[in-house]
N, C-alpha and C positions, 0 to 999 in steps of 0.2 A: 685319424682324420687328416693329419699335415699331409708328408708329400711322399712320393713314390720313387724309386728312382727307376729313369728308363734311360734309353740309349742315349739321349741328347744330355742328359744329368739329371735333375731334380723335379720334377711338375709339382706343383702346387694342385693338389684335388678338391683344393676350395675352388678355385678360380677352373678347373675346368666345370667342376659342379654348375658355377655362375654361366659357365658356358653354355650350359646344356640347357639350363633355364632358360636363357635367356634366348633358344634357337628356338624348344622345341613348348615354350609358356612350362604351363600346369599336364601336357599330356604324358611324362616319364611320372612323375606322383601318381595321377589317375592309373597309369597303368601299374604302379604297385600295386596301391590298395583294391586296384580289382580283383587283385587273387589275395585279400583278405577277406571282402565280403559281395555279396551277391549283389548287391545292391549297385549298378553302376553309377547309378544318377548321381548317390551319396558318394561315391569316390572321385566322382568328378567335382563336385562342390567342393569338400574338403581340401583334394587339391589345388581350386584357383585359388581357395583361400588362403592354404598356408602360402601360397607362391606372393599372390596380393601383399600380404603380411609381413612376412620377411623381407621382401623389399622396401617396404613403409619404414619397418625394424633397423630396416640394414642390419639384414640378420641371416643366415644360411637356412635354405630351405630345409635342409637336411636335419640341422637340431633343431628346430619348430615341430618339424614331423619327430623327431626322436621323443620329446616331451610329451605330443599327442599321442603317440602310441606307446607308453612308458603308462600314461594317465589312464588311457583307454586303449588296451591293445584289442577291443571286437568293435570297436569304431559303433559304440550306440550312446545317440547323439542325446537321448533323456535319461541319460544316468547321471544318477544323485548321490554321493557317495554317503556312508554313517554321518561323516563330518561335517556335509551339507556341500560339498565341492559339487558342479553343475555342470554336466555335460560331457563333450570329448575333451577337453582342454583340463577338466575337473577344476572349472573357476568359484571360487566362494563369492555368496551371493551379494558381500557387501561391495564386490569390486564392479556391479550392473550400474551401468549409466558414468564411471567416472573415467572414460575414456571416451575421444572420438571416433566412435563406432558407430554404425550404421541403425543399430538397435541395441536397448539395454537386455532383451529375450536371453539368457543365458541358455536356453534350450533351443534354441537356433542357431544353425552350424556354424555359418561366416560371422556373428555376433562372438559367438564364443569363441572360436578361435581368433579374432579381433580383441575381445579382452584378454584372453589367455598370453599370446603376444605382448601386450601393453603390458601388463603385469609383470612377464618376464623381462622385457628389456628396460622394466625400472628398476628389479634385482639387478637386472646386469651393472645397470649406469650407476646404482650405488653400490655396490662392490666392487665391480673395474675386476670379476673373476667370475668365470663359467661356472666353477665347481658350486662356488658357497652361492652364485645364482639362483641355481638349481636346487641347493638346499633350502633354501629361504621359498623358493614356488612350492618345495613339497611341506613346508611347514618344518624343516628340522633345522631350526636355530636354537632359542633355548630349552623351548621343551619339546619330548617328540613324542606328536600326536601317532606316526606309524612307526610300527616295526618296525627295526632296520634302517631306519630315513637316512643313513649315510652311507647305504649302496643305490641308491636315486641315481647318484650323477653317475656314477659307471653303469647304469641301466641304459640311461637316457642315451649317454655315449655312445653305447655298443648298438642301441633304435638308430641313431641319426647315422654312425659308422654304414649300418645295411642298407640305409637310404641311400646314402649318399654313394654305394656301392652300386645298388639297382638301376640309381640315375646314370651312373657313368657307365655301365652296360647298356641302356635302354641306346645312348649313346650309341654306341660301338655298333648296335646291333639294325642301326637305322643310318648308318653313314654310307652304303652302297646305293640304297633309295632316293639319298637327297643330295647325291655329292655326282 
């Protein structure tokens, strides 16, 4: 996810990411998840939301979506996991209403990924570390509820890596258009 080297020296693929967001909103996201599910409307929601989000976050649009598609890779917005996790985000139920979010509804998209969000960037802000972040959203600190829970953050990594890959193509691939 850092940097690339190209003719000029090093880019930073955070900050062109911020770029792209920031030219073209939520429509490089939407047009990911459209070739995940049929549904346009939902991938355009999802999209303004994680872009809304991450900015609120000051957070990278890319690992918001890595997390949501790590949680719920077929993007269905009333999944409840065994553990009681809610939605796309798979937020547990006792985190509804303790954020400012627009709705407590964890089954409602922009809600959920609004507390999903909030959730993670208070792992962030009390760890000050991406990895154990991410372990603590999936539950794997001292005991672990899934399988595996400590290849989470290299999932999540490798989600938000392709985002943030697709973004910077959607890029490339719309600069003769607008330029």
């Amino acid at each position: 996810m850092g940097k690339s080297a190209g003719a000029e020296g090093a880019v930073d693929s955070a900050a062109l990411e911020y770029a792209v967001v920031s030219r073209y909103a939520s429509a490089p996201l939407a047009s990911f998840l459209g070739r995940r599910t049929k549904d346009a409307e939902m991938a355009d929601r999802i999209a303004r939301a994680i872009v809304k989000e991450s900015e609120r976050m000051e957070m990278s649009p890319s690992l918001l979506m890595g997390v949501l598609l790590t949680e719920n890779p077929r993007l269905e917005a009333g999944t409840v996991s065994s553990q009681g996790a809610i939605g796309l985000m798979q937020v547990m139920h006792f985190h509804a209403g303790e954020f400012d979010c627009e709705s407590d509804d964890l089954l409602q998209v922009e809600s959920n990924i609004c507390h999903g969000a909030h959730v993670f960037r208070s792992y962030l802000s009390r760890t000050g570390d991406v990895q154990r972040a991410l372990l603590r959203y999936n539950g794997c600190v001292a005991s672990s509820n899934t399988p595996d829970c400590h290849r989470y953050p290299a999932k999540v990594m490798r989600a938000a890596h392709q985002v943030r890959r697709q973004l910077l193509l959607y890029q490339a691939s719309h600069i003769d258009e607008n330029d």
